[in-house]
MILUM-671491 format. One record per residue (C-alpha): residue in three letters; y, x, z. Coordinates in nm, 2 decimals. Example, Ala and Ser with C-alpha at 12.3 -4.5 7.8 and 13.67 -1.06 7.14 Angstrom:
+------+--------+--------+--------+
! code !     yy !     xx !     zz !
+------+--------+--------+--------+
!  ALA !  -0.45 !   1.23 !   0.78 !
!  SER !  -0.11 !   1.37 !   0.71 !
+------+--------+--------+--------+
END
This chain:
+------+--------+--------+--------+
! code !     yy !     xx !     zz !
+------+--------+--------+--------+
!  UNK !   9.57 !   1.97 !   6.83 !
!  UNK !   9.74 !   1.84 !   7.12 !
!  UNK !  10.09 !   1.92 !   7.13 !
!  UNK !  10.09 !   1.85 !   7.55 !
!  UNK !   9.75 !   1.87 !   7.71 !
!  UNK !   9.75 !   1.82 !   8.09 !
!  UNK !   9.37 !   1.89 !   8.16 !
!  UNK !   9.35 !   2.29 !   8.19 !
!  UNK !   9.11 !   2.47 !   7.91 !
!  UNK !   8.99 !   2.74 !   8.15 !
!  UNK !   9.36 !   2.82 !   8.27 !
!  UNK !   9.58 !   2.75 !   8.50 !
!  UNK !   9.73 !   2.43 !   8.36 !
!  UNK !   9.67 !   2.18 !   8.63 !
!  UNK !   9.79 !   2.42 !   8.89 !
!  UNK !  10.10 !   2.45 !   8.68 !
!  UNK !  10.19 !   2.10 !   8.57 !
!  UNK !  10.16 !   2.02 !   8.90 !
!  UNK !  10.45 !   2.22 !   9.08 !
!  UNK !  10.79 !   2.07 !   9.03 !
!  UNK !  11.03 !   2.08 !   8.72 !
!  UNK !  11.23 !   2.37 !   8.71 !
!  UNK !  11.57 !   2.33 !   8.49 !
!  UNK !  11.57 !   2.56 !   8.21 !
!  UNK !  11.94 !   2.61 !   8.20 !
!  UNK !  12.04 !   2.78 !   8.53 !
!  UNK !  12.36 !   2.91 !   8.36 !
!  UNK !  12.68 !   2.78 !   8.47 !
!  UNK !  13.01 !   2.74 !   8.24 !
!  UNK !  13.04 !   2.66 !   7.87 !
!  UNK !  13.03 !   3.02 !   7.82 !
!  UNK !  12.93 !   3.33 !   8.08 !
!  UNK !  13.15 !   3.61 !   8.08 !
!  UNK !  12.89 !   3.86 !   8.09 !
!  UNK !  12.70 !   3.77 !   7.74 !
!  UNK !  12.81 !   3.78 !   7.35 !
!  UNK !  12.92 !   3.50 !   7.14 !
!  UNK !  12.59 !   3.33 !   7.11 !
!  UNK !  12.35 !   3.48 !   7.35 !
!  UNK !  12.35 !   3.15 !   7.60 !
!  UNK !  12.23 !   2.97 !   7.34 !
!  UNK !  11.98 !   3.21 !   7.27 !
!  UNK !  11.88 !   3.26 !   7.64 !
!  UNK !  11.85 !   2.87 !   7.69 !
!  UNK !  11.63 !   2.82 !   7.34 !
!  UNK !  11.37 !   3.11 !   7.45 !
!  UNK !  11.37 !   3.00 !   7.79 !
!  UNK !  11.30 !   2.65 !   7.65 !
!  UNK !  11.00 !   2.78 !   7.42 !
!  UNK !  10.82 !   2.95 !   7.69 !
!  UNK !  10.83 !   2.59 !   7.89 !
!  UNK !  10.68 !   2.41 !   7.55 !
!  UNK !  10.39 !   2.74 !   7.51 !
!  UNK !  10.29 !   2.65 !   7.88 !
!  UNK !  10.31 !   2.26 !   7.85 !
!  UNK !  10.11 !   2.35 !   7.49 !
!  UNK !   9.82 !   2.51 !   7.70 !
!  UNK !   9.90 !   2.86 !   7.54 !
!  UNK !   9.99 !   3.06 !   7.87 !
!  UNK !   9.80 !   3.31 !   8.03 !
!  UNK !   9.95 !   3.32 !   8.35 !
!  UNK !  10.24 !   3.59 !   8.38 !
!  UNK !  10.07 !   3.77 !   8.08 !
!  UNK !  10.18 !   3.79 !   7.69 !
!  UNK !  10.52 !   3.78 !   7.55 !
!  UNK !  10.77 !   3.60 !   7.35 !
!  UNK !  11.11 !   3.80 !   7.26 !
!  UNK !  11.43 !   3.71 !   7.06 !
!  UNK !  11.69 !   3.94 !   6.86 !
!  UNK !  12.02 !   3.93 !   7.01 !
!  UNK !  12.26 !   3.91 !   6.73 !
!  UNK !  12.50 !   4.21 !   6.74 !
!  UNK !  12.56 !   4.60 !   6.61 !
!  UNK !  12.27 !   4.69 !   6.88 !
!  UNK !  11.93 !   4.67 !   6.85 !
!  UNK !  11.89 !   4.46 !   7.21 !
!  UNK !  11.62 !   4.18 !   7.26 !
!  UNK !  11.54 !   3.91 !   7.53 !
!  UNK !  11.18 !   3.94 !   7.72 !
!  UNK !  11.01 !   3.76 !   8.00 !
!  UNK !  11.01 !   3.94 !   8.31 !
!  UNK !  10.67 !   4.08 !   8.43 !
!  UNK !  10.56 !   3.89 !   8.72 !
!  UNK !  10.73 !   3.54 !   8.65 !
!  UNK !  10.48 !   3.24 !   8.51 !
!  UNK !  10.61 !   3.06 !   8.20 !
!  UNK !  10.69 !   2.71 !   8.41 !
!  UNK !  10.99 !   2.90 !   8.60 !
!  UNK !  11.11 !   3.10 !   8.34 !
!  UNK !  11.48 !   3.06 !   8.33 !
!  UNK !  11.82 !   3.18 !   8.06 !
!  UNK !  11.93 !   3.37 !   8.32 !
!  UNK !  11.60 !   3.54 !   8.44 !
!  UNK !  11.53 !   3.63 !   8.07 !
!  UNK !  11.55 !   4.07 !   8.06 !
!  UNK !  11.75 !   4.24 !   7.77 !
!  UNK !  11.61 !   4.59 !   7.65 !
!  UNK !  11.68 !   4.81 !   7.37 !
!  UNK !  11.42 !   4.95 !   7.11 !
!  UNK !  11.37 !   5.24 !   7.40 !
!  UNK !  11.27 !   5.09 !   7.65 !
!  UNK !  11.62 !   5.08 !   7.83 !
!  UNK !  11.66 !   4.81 !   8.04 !
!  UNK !  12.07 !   4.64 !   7.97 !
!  UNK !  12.09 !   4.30 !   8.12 !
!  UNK !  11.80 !   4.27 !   8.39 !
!  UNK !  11.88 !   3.91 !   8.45 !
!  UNK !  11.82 !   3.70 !   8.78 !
!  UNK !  11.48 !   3.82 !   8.85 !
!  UNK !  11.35 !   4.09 !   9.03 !
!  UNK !  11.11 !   4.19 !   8.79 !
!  UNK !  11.11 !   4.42 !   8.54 !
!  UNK !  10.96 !   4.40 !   8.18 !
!  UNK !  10.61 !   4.48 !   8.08 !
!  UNK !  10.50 !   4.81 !   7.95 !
!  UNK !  10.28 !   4.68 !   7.68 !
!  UNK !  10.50 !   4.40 !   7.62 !
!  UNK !  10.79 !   4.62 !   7.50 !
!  UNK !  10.56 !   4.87 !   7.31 !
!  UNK !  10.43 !   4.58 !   7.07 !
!  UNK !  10.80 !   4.36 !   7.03 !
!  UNK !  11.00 !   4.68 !   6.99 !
!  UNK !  10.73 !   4.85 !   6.73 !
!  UNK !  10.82 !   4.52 !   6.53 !
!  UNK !  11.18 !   4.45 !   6.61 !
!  UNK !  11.25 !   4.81 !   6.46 !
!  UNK !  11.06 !   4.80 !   6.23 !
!  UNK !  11.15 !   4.42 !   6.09 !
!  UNK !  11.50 !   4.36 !   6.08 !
!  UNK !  11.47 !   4.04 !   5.94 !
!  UNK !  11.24 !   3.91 !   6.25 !
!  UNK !  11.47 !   3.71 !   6.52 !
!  UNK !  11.17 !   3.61 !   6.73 !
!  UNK !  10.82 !   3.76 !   6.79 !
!  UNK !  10.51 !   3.49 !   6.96 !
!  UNK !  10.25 !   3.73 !   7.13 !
!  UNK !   9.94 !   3.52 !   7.28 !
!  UNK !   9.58 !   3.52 !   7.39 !
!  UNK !   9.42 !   3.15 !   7.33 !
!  UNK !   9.07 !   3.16 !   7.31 !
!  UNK !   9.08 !   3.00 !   6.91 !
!  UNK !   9.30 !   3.33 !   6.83 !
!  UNK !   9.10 !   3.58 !   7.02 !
!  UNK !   8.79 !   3.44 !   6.85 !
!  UNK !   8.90 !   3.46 !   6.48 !
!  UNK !   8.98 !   3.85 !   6.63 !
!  UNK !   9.34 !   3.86 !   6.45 !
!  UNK !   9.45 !   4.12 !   6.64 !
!  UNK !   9.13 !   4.26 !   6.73 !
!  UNK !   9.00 !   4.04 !   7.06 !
!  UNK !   9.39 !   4.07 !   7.15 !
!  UNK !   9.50 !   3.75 !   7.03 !
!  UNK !   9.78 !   3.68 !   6.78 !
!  UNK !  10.16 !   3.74 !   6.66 !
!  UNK !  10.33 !   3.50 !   6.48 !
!  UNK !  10.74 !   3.61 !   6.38 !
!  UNK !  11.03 !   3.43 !   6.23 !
!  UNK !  11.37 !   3.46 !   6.15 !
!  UNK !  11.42 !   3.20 !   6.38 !
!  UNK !  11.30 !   3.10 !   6.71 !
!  UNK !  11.19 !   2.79 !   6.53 !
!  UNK !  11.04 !   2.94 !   6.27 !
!  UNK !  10.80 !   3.16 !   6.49 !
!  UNK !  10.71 !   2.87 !   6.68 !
!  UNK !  10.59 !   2.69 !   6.34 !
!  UNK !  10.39 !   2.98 !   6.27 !
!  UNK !  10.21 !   3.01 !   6.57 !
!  UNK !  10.16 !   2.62 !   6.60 !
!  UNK !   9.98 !   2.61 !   6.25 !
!  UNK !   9.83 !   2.92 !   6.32 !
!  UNK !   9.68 !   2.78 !   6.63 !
!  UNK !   9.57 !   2.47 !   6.51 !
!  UNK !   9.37 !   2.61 !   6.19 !
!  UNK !   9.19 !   2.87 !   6.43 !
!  UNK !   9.09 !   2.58 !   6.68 !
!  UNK !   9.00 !   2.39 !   6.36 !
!  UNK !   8.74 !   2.68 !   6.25 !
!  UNK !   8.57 !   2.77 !   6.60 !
!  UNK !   8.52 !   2.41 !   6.62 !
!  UNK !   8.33 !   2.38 !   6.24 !
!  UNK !   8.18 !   2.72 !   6.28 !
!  UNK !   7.96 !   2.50 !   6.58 !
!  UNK !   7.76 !   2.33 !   6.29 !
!  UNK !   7.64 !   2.65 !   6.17 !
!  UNK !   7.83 !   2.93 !   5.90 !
!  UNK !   7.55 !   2.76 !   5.61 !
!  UNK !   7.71 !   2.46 !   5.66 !
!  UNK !   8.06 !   2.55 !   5.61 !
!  UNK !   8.15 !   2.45 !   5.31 !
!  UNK !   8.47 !   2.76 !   5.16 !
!  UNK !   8.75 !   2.61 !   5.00 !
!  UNK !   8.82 !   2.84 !   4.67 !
!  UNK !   9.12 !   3.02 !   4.53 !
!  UNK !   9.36 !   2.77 !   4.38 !
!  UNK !   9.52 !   3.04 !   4.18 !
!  UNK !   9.87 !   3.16 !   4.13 !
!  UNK !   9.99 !   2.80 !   4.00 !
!  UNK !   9.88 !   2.67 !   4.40 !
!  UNK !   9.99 !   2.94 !   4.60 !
!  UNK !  10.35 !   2.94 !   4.44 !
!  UNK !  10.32 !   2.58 !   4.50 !
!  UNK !  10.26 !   2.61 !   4.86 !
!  UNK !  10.54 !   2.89 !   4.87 !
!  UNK !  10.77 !   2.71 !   4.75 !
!  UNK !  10.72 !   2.41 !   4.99 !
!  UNK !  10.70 !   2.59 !   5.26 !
!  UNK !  11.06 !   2.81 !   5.16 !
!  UNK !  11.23 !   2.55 !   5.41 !
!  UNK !  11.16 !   2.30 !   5.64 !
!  UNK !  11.26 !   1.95 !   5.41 !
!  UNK !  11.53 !   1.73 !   5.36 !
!  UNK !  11.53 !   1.40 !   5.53 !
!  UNK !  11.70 !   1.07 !   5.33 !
!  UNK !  12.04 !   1.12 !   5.43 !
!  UNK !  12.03 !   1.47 !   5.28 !
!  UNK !  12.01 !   1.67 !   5.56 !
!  UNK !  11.84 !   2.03 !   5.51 !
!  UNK !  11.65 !   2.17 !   5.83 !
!  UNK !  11.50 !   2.52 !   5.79 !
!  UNK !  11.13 !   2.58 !   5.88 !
!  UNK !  11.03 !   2.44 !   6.18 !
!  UNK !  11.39 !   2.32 !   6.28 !
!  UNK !  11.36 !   1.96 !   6.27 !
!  UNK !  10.99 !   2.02 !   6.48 !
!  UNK !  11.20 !   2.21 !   6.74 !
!  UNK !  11.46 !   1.93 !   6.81 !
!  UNK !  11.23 !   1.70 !   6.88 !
!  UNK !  11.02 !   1.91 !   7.12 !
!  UNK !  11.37 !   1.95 !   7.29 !
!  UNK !  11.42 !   1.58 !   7.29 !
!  UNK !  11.08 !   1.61 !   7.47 !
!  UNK !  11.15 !   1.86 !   7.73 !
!  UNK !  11.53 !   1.67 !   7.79 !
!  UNK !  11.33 !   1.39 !   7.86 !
!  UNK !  11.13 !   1.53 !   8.11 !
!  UNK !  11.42 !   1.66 !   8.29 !
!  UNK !  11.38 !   2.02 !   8.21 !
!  UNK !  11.77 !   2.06 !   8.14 !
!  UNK !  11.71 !   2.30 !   7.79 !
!  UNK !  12.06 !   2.34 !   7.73 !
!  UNK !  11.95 !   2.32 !   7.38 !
!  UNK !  12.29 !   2.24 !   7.15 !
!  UNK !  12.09 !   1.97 !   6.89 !
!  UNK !  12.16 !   1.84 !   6.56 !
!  UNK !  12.14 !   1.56 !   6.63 !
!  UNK !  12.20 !   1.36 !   6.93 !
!  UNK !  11.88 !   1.27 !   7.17 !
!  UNK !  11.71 !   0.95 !   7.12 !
!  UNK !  11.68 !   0.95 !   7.47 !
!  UNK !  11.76 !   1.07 !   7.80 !
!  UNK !  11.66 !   1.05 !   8.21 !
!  UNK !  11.87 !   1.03 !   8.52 !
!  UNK !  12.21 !   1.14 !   8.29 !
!  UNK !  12.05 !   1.46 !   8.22 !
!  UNK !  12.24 !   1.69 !   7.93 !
!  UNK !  12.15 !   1.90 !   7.72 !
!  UNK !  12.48 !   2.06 !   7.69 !
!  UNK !  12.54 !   2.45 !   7.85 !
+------+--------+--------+--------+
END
């Protein structure tokens, strides 16, 4: 799978990619008055995963939805506005609702959040308290292997990183069986059941994201995240992303600081 293509699969990508860089992180101060210990962090990270879905060719204009728990007593989450594409989705524009319905931050925009969005990411927020972030889209791959009934698919995580592994691996093994299922279902050849001994195997290699050979531990999708980051600094999207590690690079002095 291409992790950036810029030729539009039946969407509007080359309309998009074509409009001018909007910064990501449109908040100002190391720390806004109005938000929680860790919420501008969270604002800029979300924010900066709708911008890689779009530049992924995922987007379906100012449809589906991608939320994130905001840590705290209350059950409040972040959600796109209704009406905003993902290549100007901001921090700041980024609505805060409760498992209600009720609207607490509305952010920057005008907008307001999406019936249907809300019904789906509450339903699991409430009901998964273990789920930080929720992926809701419609590719054509996904809607084809009917995951969700012709509606797509959901991938969660306990971390915005770790939804956004899901959903990329997810992806890429539905593209991978439209594309075989062209040479006819007969020629398909089934891979079969390795058994308990291989799928505690792949469990257990997939419990976290690796170690690298300094001995630093990532969690699942983590060390895929920061360099999709790097990307977007690079390309002068302004993520305020805090990373790990430093950039390998950057543009025009741009920072990926808050």
């Amino acid at each position: 799978m291409e992790l950036f293509p810029w030729q539009s699969r039946g969407g509007l990508g080359n309309f998009v990619t074509a409009s001018s860089v909007v910064p990501v992180n449109d908040l100002k101060g190391p720390k806004p008055s109005s938000y929680a210990d860790g919420e501008t962090q969270l604002r800029c990270k979300l924010a900066a995963l709708y911008r890689v879905v779009e530049l992924c060719g995922w987007s379906h204009g100012i449809y589906n939805h991608i939320s994130a728990r905001v840590d705290g007593k209350d059950e409040f989450f972040l959600l796109n506005p209704f009406g905003m594409m993902y290549s100007e989705l901001t921090a700041s524009a980024l609505i805060k609702v409760d498992l209600d319905g009720k609207v607490i931050d509305k952010g920057s925009s005008p907008y307001s959040v999406n019936q249907a969005g809300w019904t789906l990411h509450s339903a699991i927020h409430g009901g998964r308290p273990d789920v930080k972030c929720i992926i809701h889209l419609h590719p054509p791959s996904a809607v084809a292997v009917m995951m969700l009934r012709n509606h797509g698919i959901v991938a969660c995580g306990e971390t915005i990183e770790e939804a956004f592994y899901y959903m990329f691996n997810a992806l890429a093994a539905c593209e991978q069986q439209v594309k075989a299922m062209q040479a006819g279902l007969d020629n398909l050849l089934i891979p079969k059941d390795g058994g308990p001994v291989t799928q505690n195997h792949l469990l257990a290699e997939q419990s976290v994201g690796g170690t690298d050979s300094q001995g630093t531990k990532w969690g699942r999708g983590e060390l895929e995240f920061e360099a999709l980051m790097r990307a977007l600094e690079n390309m002068g999207y302004r993520t305020g992303y805090e990373f790990r590690l430093l950039p390998v690079a950057k543009k025009n002095g741009t920072s990926s600081t808050v």
